[in-house]
N, C-alpha and C positions, 0 to 999 in steps of 0.2 A: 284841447288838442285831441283827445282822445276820442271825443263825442263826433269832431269833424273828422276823423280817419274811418266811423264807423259811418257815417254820413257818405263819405267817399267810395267807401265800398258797395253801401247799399244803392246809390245812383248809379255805377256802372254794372251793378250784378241783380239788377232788381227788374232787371225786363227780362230775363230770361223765363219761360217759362216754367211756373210753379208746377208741384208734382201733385197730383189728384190722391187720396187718401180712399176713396172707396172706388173698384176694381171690380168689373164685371167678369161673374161668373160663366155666366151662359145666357143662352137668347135663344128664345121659343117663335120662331122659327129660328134653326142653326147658322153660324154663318160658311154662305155659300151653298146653303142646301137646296135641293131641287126639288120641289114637291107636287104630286100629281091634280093637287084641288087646293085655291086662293086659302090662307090662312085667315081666321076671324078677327086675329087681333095677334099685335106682338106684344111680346113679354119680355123683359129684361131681368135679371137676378146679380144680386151685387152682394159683394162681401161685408158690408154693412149699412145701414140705415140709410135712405137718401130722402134727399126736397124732389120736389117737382117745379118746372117753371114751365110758364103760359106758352110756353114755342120748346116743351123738352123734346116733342117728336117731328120730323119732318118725313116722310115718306115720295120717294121718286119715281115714276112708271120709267117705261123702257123709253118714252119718246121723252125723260128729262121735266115733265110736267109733273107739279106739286099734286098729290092724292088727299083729295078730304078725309080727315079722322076725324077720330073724337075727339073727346078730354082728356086728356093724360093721369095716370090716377093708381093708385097703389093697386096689386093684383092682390085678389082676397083677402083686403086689410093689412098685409104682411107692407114694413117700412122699407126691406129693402130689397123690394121688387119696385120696379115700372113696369105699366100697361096702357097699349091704347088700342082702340079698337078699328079695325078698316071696315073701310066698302065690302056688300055681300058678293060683290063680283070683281073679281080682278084678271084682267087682261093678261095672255100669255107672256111672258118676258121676265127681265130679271127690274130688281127693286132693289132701289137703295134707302137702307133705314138712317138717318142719322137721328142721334139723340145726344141729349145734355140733362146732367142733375147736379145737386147740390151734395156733397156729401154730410152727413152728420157732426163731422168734424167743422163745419163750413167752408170748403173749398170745392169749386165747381170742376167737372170732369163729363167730359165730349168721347165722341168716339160713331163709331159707323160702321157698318155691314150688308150683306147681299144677301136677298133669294131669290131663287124663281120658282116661277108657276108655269108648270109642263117644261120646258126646257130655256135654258141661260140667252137670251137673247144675242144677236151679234156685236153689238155694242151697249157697252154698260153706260146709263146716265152717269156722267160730273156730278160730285157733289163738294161744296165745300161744310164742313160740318161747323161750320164757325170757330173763332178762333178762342181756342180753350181762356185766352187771357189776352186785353187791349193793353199791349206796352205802358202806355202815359198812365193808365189805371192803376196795371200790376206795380207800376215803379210806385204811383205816391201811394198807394195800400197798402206794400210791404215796409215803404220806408216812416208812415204811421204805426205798424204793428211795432218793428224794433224799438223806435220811439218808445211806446207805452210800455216796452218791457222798462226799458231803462230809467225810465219815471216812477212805475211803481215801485221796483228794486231801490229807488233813490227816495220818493217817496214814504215806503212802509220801513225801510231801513233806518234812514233818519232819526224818525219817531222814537224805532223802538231803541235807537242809541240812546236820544235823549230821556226815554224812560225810565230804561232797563240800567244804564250804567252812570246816569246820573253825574253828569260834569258839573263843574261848578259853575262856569260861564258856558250859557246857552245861546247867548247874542250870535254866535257865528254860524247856527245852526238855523235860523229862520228863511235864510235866502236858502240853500237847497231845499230845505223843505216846499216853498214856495214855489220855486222852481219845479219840484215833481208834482205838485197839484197842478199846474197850468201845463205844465206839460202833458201829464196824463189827460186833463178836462178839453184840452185839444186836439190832441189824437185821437181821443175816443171818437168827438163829434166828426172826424173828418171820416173815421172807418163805418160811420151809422150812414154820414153820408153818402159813400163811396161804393155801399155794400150793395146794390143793385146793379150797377154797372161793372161791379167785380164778379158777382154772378153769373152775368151774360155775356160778360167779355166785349161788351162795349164801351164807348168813349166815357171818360168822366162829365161832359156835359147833359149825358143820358141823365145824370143823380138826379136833377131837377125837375121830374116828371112828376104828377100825381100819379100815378102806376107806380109807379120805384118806388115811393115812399111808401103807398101802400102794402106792396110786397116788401120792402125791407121790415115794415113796423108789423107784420104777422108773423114771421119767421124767429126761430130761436135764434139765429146770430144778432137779429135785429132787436129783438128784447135783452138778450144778453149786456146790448151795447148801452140800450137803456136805461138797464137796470144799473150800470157800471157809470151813467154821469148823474143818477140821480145819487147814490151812497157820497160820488162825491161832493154833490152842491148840498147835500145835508151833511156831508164833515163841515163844510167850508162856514156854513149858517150855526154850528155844534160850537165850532172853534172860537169865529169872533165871537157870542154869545159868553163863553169862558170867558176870554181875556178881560170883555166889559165889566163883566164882576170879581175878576182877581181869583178865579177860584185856583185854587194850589192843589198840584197832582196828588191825585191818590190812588186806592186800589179801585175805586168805582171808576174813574177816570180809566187805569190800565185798562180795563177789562172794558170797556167800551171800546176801546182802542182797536182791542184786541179784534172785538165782535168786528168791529169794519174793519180789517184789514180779513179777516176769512172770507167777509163777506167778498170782499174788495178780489182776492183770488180766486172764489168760485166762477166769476166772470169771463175768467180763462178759460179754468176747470169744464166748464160747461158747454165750451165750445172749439174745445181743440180734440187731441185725440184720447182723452181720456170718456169723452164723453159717446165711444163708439168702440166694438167691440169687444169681447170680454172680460168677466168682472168689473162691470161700469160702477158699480156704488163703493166698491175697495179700490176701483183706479181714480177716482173723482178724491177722492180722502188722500191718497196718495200724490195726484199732481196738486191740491191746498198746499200739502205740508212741505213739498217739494219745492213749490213757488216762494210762499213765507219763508222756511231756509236759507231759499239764496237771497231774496231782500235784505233779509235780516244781515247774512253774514256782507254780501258785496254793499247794499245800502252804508250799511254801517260801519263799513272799512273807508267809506269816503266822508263818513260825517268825521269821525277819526280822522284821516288827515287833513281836513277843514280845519278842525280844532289844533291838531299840530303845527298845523303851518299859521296859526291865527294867536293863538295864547299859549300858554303853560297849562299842563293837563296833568293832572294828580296821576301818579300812580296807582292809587288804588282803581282810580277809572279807567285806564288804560288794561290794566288787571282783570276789572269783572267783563270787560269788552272779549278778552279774550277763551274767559271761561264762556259766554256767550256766543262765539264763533265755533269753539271749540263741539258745543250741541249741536248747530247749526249745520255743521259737519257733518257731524254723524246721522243726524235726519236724512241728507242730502244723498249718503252715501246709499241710506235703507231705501230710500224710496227709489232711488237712481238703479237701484239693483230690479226690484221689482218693476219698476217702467222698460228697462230693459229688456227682462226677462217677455214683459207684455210684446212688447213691441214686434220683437226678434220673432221670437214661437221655435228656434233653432239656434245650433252653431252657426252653419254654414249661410247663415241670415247677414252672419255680426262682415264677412269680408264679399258676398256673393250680392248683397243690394246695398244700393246708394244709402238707406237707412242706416244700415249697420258701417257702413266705411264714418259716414257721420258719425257716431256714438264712438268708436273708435277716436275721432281725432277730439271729442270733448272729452272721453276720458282721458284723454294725453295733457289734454290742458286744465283739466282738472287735479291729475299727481301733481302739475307741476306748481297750480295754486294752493296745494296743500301745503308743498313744502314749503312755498314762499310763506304761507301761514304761518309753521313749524320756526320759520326764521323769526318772523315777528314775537312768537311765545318766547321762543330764547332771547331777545330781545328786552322783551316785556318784564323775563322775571330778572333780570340783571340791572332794570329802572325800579324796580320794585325793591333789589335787594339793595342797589347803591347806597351810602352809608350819605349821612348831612354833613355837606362838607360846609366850612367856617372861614370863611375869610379872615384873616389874623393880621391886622396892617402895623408896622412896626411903630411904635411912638417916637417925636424924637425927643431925647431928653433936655430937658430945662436948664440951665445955670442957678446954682445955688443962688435964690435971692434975688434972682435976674429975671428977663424975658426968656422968651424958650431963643432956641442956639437957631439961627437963618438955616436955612435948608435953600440945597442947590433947584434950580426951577425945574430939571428933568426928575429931582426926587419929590419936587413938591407935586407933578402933574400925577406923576406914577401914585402916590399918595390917594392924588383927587381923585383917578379914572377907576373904577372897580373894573373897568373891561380887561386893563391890562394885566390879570390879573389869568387869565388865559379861561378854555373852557373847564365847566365842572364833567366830572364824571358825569351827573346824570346829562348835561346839555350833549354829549355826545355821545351816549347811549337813544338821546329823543329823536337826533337825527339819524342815524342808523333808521331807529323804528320807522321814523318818516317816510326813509329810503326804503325800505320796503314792503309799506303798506302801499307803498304806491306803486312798485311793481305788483303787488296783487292785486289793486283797482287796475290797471291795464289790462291783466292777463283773465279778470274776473267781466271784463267789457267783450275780452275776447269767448269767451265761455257763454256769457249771454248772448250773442251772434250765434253762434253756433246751437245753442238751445230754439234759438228762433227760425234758425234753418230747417231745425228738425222738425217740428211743429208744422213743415209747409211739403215736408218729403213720406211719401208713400211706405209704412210701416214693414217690416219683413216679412211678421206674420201675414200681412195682406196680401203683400208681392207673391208670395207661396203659394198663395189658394189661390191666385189668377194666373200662377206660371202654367198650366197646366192649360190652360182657355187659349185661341187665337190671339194674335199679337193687336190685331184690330181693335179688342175690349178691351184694351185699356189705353187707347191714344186715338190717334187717324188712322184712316184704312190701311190695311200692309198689303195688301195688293201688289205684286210687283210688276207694273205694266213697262214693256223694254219694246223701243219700235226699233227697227232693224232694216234701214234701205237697201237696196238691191239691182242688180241693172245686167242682162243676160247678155247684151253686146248687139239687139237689134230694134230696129224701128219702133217705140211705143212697148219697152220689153222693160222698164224698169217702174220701180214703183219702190213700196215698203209692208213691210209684217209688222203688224203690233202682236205682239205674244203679252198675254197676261196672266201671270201664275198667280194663284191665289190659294191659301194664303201667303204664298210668294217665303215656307218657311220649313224647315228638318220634319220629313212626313209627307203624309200624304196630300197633291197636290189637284187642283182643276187648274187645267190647260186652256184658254182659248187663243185663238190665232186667226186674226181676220187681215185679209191682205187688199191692200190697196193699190189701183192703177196709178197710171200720169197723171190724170186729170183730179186726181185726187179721191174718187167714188171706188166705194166697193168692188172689188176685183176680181172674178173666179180663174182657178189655175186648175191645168188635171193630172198636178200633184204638189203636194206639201210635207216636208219631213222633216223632224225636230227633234234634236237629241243633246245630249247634256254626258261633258266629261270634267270629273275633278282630278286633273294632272298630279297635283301635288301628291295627294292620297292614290293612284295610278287605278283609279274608278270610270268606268267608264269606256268608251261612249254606254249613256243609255239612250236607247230609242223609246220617245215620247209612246208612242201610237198612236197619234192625233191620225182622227178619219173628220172628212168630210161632212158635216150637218147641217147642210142645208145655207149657205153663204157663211161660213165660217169654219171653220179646221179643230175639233177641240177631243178632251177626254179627262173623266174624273179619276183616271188611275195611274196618274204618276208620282211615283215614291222617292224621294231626293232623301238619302239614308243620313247624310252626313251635312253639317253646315260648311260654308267656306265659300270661296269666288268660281264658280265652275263657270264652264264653255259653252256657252249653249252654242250649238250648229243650225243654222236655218237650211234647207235645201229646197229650192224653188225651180219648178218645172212649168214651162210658159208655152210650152210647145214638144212633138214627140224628140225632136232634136236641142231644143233648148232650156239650158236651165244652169243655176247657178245655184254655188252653196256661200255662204257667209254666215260669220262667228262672231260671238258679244259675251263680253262677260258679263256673269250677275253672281249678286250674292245672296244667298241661302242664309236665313239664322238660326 
């Protein structure tokens, strides 16, 4: 039930678009900048490490035709730069760059921007930048990645129950075990195979190219994944080889065990965000220990009620389980401080970006898996202290020299039945513990969700060092293009204004404004005026001072101080007696 609830959620919430983890700096040429001689080549600068893919740059001339470049290719060695080189001569007009990389982390991030050479053309080419993620992709990729959380957690947990706390009856523990090897040996293959088309944000039919595989099988997400079904078909070959010869656990055993389940987490480690920005060799050690932790503790609170709900389980076993949880904890809690600390890079990190509202609601569900823990201890030591209670069934006595004396049939059942006899102390201390281990297997399902969330959300520290960049580097273009129809009240007198602010955001703004006739073509007027009021804040009007250049109305010096829904006022003069004004609202961020 609990595995379909998280199923549930991850099909309806798994097309959403995933959040990119590496965040562009800055771009050589700026975006929006005007420059007097064609650039040699663009540059891109990102907050940490990125891939390159065979289509990362797309370049647009002002007639909307694709520009021959180069190869796409780290600038001066450095991993998290892109560069590509253009043509030695490029055309007046403005250019649309679109790009796409892979982050370090392995999740792919789009995004697009303008320049021109000698002045901004009247109309800026369309570009679609491609879609950061194909729905049908993102959904079954994400709802593989939760999968192999909950496998290995189930998995590596198991195990280490069965090792580490030693139950006497092990039979109930083979089927989830089983269960998290084909689980994990399945998700894995389906994220090795999905991982090319998660890249480019195309169809999952795309996986079966030779191209795909070959870029999947040279990338680190794509050895990672390798690396992560080969440990397991060599447990799998390790295991039955054991059981054929009866070999009986020991410390060489443990300590193999041990090796592959670090191993088994470095797989992660390696490719989420530990494996990108800094301290990478203390954050890599820290998401292992991190990962093992919660297996250990969440795996093994379910092989635990496996065993409760299946047999009679020793006290002592139930006991070392909880000294066991109880480390499990406290690793969780060291390492949890420091990833935080990573992540964040600030306070105002932990309620100002979606990372940190996340981190906030798994620590909320993490006090509250504490206490449900804290319950089960108290629990635990009140099965451990329960005293051996004895059945004492009454005899009935004999007649001197006789048979024994008849006994009525309700005294003789009650005799027979040991049930009637009611619960013992501990059967109702087992069930208690029952009841809430399993509210902390649910709320421990819900925590791993939310660990997985995070894993796919843009870190604080990141979001910080791009706050400061255009809104464009780090999504689709912000551009805020607003057409605004108009009609003066004569003959062939109406038409419309596209006004396009750009970057359309608090600061400093380029203005263009090209107006179009009835028949739909470019329009000249001999006058145009454009101004902007934010009522609520009593700002305002300011006057654009869009001039004339040449088939189009613009200017690079309009400063919008404040964000919110302001008025922009159009005023169009079509003649010396005719003209109209008309008003749109837009929003400023």
């Amino acid at each position: 039930m609990l595995l379909g609830a998280v199923l549930v959620l991850l099909v309806l919430g798994g097309a959403g678009p995933a959040s990119a983890h590496a965040a562009l700096k800055s771009s050589d040429p700026a975006d929006a900048a005007v420059l007097k001689s064609a650039p040699r080549s663009v540059t891109l600068t990102f907050t940490e490490s990125v891939g390159l893919l065979d289509d990362s740059f797309r370049v647009l001339n002002p007639e909307n035709r694709r520009v021959s470049t180069g190869e796409a290719r780290h600038a001066s060695g450095r991993s998290d730069t892109a560069q590509v080189r253009l043509p030695a001569k490029l055309a007046e007009g403005t250019y649309v760059v679109a790009w796409r990389v892979v982050s370090a982390d392995s999740h792919p991030v789009s995004g697009a921007f303008t320049f021109s050479v000698g002045k901004p053309s009247a109309t800026v080419a369309s570009v679609d930048t491609g879609p950061v993620e194909n729905p049908a992709t993102a959904s079954l990729y994400n709802i593989a990645r939760y999968l192999a959380y909950l496998a290995a957690a189930l998995l590596i947990g198991t195990a280490a129950f069965a090792a580490l706390c030693r139950p006497t009856d092990r039979a109930p523990l083979r089927r989830p075990l089983l269960t998290g090897w084909w689980t994990l040996l399945g998700t894995s293959a389906v994220l090795l195979v999905l991982r090319a088309p998660y890249e480019t944000g195309t169809a999952p039919g795309t996986a079966f190219s030779a191209s795909a595989f070959t870029r999947t099988l040279t990338g680190r997400p794509g050895l990672v994944l390798l690396a992560r079904l080969a440990l397991l078909l060599i447990a799998a070959v390790a295991f039955v080889t054991l059981r054929k010869r009866s070999v009986s656990p020991g410390r060489p055993l443990l300590l193999a065990g041990t090796a592959f389940s670090v191993a088994l987490a470095l797989t992660w480690a390696l490719a989420e965000h530990a494996s990108a920005g800094i301290q990478v060799p203390v954050a890599v050690v820290s998401s292992v220990l991190h990962l093992l932790a919660m297996a250990v503790w969440l795996g093994g609170l379910t092989a635990l009620l496996i065993l409760l709900r299946a047999t009679d389980v020793a006290a002592a076993v139930v006991a070392r389980f909880s000294r066991l949880a109880f480390a499990s904890v406290t690793v969780l809690v060291v390492t949890g401080v420091y990833q935080s600390w990573r992540g964040l890079g600030s306070w105002s990190a932990l309620t100002g970006t979606t990372y940190g509202r996340l981190l906030i609601a798994k620590i909320a569900a993490v006090v509250l898996l504490v206490a449900l823990a804290g319950l089960s201890r108290r629990w635990t030591a009140r099965l451990v202290a329960a005293p051996a209670e004895a059945v004492v069934r009454e005899r009935v006595p004999e007649a001197v020299g006789g048979p024994a004396l008849p006994v009525s049939g309700e005294a003789a059942d009650s005799a027979a039945d040991p049930a009637t006899d009611g619960p013992t102390t501990g059967d109702v201390h087992r069930r208690a513990l029952r009841r809430s281990v399993l509210a902390e297997v649910a709320v421990g399902v819900l925590v791993l969700v939310i660990t997985t969330v995070l894993t796919g959300t843009l870190p604080g520290r990141a979001a910080a060092e791009a706050a400061g960049q255009p809104a464009s580097a780090v999504g689709l273009p912000a551009a805020s293009v607003t057409t605004i129809p108009f009609d003066v009240g004569t003959p062939n007198g109406h038409g419309k204004v596209q006004i396009t602010l750009d970057p359309g955001r608090v600061g400093e703004n380029n203005v263009q404004a090209v107006v179009f006739g009835p028949d739909g073509g470019i329009s000249t007027v001999p006058e145009l005026r454009l101004s902007f009021t934010l009522e609520e804040r009593k700002i305002g009007p300011l006057d654009a001072g869009i001039k004339n250049l040449g088939g189009y109305w613009g200017t690079n010096s309009l400063t919008l101080p404040i964000a919110g829904t302001w008025t922009m006022k159009v005023t169009v003069r079509t003649s010396d007696i005719d003209q109209v004004s008309v008003t749109k609202a837009v929003h400023i961020r």
